[in-house]
N, CA, C and O atoms as a GROMACS GRO file, in nm:
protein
  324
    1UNK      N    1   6.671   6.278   9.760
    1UNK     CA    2   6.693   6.378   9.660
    1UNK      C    3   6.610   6.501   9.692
    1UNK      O    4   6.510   6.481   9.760
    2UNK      N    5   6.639   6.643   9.648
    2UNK     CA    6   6.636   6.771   9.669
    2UNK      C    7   6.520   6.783   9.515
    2UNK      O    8   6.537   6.727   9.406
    3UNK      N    9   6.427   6.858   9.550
    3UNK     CA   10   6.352   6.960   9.411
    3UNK      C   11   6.417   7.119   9.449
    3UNK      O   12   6.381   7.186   9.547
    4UNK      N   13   6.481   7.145   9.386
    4UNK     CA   14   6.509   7.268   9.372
    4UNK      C   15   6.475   7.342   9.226
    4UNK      O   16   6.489   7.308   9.108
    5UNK      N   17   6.412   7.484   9.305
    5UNK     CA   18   6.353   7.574   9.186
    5UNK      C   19   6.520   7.677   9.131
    5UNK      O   20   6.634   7.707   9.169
    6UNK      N   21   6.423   7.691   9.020
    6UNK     CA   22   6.555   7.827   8.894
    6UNK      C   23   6.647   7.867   9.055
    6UNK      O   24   6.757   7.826   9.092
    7UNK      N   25   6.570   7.940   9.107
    7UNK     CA   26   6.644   8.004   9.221
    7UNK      C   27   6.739   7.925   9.305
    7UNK      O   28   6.824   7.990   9.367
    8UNK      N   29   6.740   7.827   9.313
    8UNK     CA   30   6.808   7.724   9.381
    8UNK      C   31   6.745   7.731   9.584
    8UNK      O   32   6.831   7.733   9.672
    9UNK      N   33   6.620   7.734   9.612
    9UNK     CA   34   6.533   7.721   9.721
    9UNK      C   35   6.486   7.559   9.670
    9UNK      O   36   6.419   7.530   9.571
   10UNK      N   37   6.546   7.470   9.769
   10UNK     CA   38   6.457   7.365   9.817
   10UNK      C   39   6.297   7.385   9.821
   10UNK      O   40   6.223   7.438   9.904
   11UNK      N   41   6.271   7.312   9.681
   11UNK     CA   42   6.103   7.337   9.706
   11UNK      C   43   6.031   7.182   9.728
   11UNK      O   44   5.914   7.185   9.767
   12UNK      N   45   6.092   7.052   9.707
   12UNK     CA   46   6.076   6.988   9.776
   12UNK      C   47   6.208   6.833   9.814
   12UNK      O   48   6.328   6.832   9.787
   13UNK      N   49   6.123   6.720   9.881
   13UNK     CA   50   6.195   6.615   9.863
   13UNK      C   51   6.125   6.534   9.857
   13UNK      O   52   6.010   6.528   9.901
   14UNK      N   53   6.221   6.412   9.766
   14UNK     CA   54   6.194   6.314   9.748
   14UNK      C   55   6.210   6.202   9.864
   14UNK      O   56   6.307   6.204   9.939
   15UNK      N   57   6.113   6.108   9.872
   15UNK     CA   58   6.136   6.010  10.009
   15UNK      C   59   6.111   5.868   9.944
   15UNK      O   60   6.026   5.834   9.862
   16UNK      N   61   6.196   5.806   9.996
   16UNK     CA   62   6.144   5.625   9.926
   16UNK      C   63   6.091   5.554  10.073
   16UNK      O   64   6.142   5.553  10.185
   17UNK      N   65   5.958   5.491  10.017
   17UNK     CA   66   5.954   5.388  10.134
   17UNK      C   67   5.836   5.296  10.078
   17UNK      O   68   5.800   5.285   9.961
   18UNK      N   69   5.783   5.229  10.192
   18UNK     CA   70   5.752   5.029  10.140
   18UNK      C   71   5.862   4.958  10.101
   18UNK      O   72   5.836   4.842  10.072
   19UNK      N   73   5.999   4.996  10.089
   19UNK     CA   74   6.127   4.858  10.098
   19UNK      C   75   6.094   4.816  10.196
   19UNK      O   76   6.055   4.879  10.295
   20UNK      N   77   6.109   4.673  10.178
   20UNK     CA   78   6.122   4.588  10.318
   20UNK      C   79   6.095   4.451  10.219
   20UNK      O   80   6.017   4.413  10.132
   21UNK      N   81   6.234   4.395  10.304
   21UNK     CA   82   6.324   4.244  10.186
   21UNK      C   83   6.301   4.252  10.121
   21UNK      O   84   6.212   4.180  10.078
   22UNK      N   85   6.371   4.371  10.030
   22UNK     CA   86   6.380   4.359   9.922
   22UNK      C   87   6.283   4.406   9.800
   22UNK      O   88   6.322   4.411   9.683
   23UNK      N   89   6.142   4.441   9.846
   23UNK     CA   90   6.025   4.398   9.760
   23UNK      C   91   6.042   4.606   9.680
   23UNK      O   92   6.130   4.690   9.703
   24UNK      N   93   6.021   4.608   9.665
   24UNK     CA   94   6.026   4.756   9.521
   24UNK      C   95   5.999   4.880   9.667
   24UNK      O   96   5.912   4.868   9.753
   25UNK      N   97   6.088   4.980   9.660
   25UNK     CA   98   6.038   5.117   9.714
   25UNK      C   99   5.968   5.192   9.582
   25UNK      O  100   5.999   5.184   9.463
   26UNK      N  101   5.854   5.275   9.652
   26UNK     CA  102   5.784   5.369   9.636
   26UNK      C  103   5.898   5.498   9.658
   26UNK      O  104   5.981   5.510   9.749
   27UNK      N  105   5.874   5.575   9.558
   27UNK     CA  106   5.944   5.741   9.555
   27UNK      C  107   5.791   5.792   9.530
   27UNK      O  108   5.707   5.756   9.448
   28UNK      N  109   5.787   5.922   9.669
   28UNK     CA  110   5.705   6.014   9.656
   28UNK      C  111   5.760   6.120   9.631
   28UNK      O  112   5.881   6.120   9.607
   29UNK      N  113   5.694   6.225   9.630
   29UNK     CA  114   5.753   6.379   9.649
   29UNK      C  115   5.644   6.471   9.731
   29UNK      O  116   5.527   6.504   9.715
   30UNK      N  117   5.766   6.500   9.845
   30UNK     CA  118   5.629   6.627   9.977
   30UNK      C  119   5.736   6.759   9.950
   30UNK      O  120   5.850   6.767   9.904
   31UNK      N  121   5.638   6.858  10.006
   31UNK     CA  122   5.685   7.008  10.006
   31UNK      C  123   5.753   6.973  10.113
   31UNK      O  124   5.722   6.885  10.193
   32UNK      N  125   5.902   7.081  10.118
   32UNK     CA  126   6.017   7.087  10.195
   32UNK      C  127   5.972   7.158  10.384
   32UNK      O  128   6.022   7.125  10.492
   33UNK      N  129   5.880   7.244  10.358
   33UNK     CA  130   5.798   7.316  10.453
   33UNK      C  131   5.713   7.173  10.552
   33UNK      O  132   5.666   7.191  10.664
   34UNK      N  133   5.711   7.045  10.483
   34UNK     CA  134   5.611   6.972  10.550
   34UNK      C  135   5.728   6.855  10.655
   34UNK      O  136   5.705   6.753  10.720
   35UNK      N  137   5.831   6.922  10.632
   35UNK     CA  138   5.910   6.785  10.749
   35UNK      C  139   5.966   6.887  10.818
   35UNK      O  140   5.998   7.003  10.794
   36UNK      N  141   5.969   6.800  10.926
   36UNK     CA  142   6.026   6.841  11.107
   36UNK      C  143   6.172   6.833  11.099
   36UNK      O  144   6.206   6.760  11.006
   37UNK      N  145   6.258   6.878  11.159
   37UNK     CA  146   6.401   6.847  11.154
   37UNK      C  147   6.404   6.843  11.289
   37UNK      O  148   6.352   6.921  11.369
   38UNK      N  149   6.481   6.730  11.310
   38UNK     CA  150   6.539   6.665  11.473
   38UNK      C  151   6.663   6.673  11.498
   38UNK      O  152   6.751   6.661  11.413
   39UNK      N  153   6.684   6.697  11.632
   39UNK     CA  154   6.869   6.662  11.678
   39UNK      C  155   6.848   6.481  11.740
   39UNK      O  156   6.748   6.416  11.769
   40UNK      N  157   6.924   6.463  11.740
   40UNK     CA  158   6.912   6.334  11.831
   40UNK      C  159   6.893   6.340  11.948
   40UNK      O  160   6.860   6.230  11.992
   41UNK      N  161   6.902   6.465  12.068
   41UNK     CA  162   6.847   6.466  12.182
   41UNK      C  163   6.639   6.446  12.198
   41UNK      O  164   6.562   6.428  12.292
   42UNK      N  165   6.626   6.465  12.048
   42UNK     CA  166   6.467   6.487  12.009
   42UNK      C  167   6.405   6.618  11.988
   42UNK      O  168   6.286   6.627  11.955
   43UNK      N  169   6.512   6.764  12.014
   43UNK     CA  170   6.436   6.812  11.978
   43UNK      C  171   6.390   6.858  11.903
   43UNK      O  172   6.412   6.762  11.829
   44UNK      N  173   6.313   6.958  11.808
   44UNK     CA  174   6.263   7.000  11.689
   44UNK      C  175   6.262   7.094  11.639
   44UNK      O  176   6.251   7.190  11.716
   45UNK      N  177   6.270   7.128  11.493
   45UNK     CA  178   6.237   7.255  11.453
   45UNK      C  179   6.158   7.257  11.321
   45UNK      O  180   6.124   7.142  11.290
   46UNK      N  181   6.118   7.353  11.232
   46UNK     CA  182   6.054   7.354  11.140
   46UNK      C  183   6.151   7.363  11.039
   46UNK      O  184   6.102   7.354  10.926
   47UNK      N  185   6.278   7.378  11.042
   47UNK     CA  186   6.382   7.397  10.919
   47UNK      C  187   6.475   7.459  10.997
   47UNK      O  188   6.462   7.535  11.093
   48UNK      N  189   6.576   7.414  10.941
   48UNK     CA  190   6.730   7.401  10.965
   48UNK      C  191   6.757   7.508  11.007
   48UNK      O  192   6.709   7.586  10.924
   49UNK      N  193   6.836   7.600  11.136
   49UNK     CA  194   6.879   7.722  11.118
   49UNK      C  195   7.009   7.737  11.167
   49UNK      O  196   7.063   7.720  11.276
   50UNK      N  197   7.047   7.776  11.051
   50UNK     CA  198   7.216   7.834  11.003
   50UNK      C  199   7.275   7.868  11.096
   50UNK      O  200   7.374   7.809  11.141
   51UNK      N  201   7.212   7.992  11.148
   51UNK     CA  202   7.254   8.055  11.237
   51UNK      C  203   7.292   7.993  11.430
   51UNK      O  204   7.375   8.024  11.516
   52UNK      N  205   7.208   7.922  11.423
   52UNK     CA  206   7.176   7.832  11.538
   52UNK      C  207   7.358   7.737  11.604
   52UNK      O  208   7.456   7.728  11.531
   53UNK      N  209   7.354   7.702  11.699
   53UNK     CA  210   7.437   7.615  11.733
   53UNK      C  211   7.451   7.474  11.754
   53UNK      O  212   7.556   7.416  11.784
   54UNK      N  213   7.320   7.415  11.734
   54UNK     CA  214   7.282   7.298  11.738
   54UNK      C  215   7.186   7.274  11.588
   54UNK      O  216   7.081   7.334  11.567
   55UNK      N  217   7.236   7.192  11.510
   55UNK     CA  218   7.177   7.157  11.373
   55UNK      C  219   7.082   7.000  11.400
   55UNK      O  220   7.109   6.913  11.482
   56UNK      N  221   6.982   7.002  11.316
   56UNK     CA  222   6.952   6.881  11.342
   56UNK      C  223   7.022   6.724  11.266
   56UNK      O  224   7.115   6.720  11.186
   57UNK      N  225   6.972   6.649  11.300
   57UNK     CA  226   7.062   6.567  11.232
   57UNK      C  227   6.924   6.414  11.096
   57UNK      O  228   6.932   6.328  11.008
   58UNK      N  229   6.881   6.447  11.134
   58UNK     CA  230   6.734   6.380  11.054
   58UNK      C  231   6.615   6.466  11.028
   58UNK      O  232   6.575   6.541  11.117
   59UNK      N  233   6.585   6.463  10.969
   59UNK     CA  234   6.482   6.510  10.890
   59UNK      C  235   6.334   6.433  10.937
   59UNK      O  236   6.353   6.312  10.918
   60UNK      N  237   6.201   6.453  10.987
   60UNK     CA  238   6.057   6.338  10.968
   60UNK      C  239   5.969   6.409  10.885
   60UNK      O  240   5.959   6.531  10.871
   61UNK      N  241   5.914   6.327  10.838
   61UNK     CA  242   5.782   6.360  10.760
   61UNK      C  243   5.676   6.261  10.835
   61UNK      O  244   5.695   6.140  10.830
   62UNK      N  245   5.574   6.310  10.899
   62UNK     CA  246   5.450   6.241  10.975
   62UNK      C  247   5.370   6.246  10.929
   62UNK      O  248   5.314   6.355  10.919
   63UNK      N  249   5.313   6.120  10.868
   63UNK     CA  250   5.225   6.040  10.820
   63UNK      C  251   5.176   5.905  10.830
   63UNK      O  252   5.239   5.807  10.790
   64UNK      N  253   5.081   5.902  10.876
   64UNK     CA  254   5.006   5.764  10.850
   64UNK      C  255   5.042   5.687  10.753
   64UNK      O  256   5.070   5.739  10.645
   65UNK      N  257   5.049   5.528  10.772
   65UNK     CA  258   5.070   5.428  10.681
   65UNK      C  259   4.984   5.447  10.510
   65UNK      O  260   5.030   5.442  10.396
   66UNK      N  261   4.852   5.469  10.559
   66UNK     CA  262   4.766   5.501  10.455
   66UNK      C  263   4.773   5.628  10.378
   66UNK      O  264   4.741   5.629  10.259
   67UNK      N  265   4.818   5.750  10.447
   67UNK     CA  266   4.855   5.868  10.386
   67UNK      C  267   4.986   5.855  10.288
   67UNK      O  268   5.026   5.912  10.186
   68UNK      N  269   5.030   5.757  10.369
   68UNK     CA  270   5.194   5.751  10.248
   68UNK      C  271   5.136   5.668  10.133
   68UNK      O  272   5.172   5.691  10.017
   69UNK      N  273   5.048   5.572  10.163
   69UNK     CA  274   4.994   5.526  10.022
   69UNK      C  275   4.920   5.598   9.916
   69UNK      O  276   4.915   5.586   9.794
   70UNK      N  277   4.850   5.697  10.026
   70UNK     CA  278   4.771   5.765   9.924
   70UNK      C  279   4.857   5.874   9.795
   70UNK      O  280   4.810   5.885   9.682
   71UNK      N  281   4.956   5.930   9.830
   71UNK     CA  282   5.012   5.993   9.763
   71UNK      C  283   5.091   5.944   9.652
   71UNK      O  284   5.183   5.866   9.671
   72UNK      N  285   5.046   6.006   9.483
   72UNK     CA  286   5.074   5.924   9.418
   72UNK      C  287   5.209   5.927   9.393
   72UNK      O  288   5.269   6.010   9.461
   73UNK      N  289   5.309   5.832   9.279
   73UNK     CA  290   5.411   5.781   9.281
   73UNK      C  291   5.525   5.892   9.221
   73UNK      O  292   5.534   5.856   9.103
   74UNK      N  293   5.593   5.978   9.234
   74UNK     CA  294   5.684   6.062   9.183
   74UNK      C  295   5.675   6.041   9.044
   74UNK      O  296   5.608   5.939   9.028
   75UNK      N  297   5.712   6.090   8.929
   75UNK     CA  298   5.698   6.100   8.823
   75UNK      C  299   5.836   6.214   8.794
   75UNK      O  300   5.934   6.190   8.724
   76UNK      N  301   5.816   6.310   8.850
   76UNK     CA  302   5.966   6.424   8.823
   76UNK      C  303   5.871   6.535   8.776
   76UNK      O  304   5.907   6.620   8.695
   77UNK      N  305   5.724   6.529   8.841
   77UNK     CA  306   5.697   6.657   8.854
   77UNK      C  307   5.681   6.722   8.954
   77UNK      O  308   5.670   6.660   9.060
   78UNK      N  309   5.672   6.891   8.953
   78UNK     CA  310   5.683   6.947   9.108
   78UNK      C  311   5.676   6.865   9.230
   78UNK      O  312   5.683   6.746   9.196
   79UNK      N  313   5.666   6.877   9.358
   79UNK     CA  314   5.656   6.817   9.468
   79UNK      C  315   5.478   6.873   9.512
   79UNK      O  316   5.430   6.982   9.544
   80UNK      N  317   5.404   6.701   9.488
   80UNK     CA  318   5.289   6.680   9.521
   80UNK      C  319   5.197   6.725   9.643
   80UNK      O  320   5.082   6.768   9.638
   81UNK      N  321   5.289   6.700   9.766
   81UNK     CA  322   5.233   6.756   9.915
   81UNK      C  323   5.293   6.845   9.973
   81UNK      O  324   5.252   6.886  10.082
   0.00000   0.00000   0.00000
């Protein structure tokens, strides 16, 4: 899921993770500015560009196991990181 402001600018996203069999995902929320966008050849950019001929196709957010814990649990306010 998308945080979008009045203006309709992506100000952040939502990410689920710790699923695994089954056991409860975690929903965080990071600023939209803090993930990498990839093509599948690997390479990278800082955000999507329109204009461009090659789009990426995944999105990363890089973080440590412990950094994703540290951030607390979404609630549905602004985007935390």
């Amino acid at each position: 899921d998308m945080l979008v402001d009045r203006e309709g600018k992506i100000q952040g996203v939502i990410l689920g993770i710790g699923e695994f069999l089954g056991m409860r995902e975690h929903l965080i929320a990071v600023k939209f500015e803090n993930l990498k966008w990839v093509t599948a050849s690997g390479s990278t950019s800082a955000a999507p560009n329109p204009g461009g001929t090659m789009y990426p196709d995944h999105a990363v957010f890089n973080a440590t196991k412990d950094r994703l814990k540290s951030i607390p649990e979404y609630s549905g306010a602004a985007a935390e990181n």
